[in-house]
RODO-2510 file (C-alpha; in nm, 4 decimals, decimal comma):
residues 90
     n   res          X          Y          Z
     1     x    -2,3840     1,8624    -0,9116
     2     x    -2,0792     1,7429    -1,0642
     3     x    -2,1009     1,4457    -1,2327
     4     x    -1,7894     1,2432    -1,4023
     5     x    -1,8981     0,9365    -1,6954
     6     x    -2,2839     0,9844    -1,5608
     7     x    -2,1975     0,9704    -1,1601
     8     x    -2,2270     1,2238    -0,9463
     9     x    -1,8991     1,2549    -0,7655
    10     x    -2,0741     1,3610    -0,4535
    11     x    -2,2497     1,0615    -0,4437
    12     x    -2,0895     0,8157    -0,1742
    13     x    -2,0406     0,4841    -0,3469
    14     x    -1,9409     0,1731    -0,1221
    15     x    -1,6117     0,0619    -0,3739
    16     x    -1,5206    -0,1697    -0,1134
    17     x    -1,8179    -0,3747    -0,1580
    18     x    -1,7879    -0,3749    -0,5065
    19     x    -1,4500    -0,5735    -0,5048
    20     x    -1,5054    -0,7603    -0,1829
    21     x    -1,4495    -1,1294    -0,3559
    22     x    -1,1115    -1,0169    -0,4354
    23     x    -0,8901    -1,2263    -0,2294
    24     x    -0,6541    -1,0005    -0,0394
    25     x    -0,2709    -1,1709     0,1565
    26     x    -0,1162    -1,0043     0,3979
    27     x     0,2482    -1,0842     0,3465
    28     x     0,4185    -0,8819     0,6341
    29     x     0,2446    -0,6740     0,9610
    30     x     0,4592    -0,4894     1,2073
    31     x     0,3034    -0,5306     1,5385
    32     x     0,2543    -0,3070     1,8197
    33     x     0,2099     0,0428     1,6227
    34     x     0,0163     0,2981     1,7451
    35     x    -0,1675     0,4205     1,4286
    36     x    -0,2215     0,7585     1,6439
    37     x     0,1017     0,8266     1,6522
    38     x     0,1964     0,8132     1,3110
    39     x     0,2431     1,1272     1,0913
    40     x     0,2251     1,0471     0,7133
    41     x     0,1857     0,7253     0,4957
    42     x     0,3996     0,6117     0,1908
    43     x     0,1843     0,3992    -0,0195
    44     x     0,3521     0,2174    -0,2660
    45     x     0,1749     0,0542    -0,5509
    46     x     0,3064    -0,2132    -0,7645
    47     x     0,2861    -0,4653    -1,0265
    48     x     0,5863    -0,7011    -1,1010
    49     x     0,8647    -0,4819    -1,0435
    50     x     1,0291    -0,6448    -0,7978
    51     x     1,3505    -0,4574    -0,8375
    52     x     1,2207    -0,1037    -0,8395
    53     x     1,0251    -0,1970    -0,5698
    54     x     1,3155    -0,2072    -0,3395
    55     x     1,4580     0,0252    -0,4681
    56     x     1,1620     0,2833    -0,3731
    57     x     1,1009     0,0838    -0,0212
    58     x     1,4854     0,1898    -0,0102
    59     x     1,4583     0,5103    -0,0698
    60     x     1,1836     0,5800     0,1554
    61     x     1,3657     0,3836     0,4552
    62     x     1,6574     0,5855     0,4162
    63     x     1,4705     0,9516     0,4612
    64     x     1,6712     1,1584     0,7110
    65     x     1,3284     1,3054     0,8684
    66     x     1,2367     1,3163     1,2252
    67     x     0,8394     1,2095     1,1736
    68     x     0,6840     0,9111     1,2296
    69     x     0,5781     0,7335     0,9334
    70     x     0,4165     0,3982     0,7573
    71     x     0,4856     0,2219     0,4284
    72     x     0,2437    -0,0125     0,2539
    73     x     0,3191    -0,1995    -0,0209
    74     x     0,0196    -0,2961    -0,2705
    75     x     0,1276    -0,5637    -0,5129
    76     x    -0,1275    -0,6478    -0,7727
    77     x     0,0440    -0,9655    -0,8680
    78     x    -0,0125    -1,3196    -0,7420
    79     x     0,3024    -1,4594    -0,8610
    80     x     0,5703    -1,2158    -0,7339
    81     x     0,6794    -1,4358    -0,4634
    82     x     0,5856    -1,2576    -0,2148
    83     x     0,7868    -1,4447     0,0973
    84     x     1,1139    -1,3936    -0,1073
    85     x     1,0563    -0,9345    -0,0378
    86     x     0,9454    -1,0109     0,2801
    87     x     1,2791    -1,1738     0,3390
    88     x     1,5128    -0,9195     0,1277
    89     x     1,3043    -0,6411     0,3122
    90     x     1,2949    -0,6796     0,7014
***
């Protein structure tokens, strides 16, 4: 078996359970989507780049496709403020 620093990387390991004291905030939800129905996700990951993150939540709006699609934003930042993109976003 594979193994990658000592674990075996067909081991199943429960990561979720490993940072579940992690507070999490939900700053925005769109309601009333049919996750079924959806075709790809953009994930965006962040920290403290407030600027270039609308710029990339931007770019991805403006895509001339004819899919259905999701973005979600990970910030991994208390302090970004996170009710002032919420409001320069939507």
């Amino acid at each position: 078996m594979k193994k990658i620093n000592g674990k075996d990387m067909l081991q199943i390991y429960d990561n979720f359970k490993k940072y579940k004291h992690i507070d999490s905030n939900l700053i925005f939800k769109q309601e009333n989507i049919d996750i079924n129905n959806i075709d790809f996700t953009i994930a965006i990951p962040t920290f403290k780049r407030l600027n270039t993150l609308k710029e990339a939540i931007d770019s991805a709006l403006n895509q001339n496709i004819d899919t259905k699609y999701e973005i979600i934003v990970v910030e991994n930042c208390d302090d970004m403020g996170g009710g002032e993109v919420k409001y320069k976003i939507s």
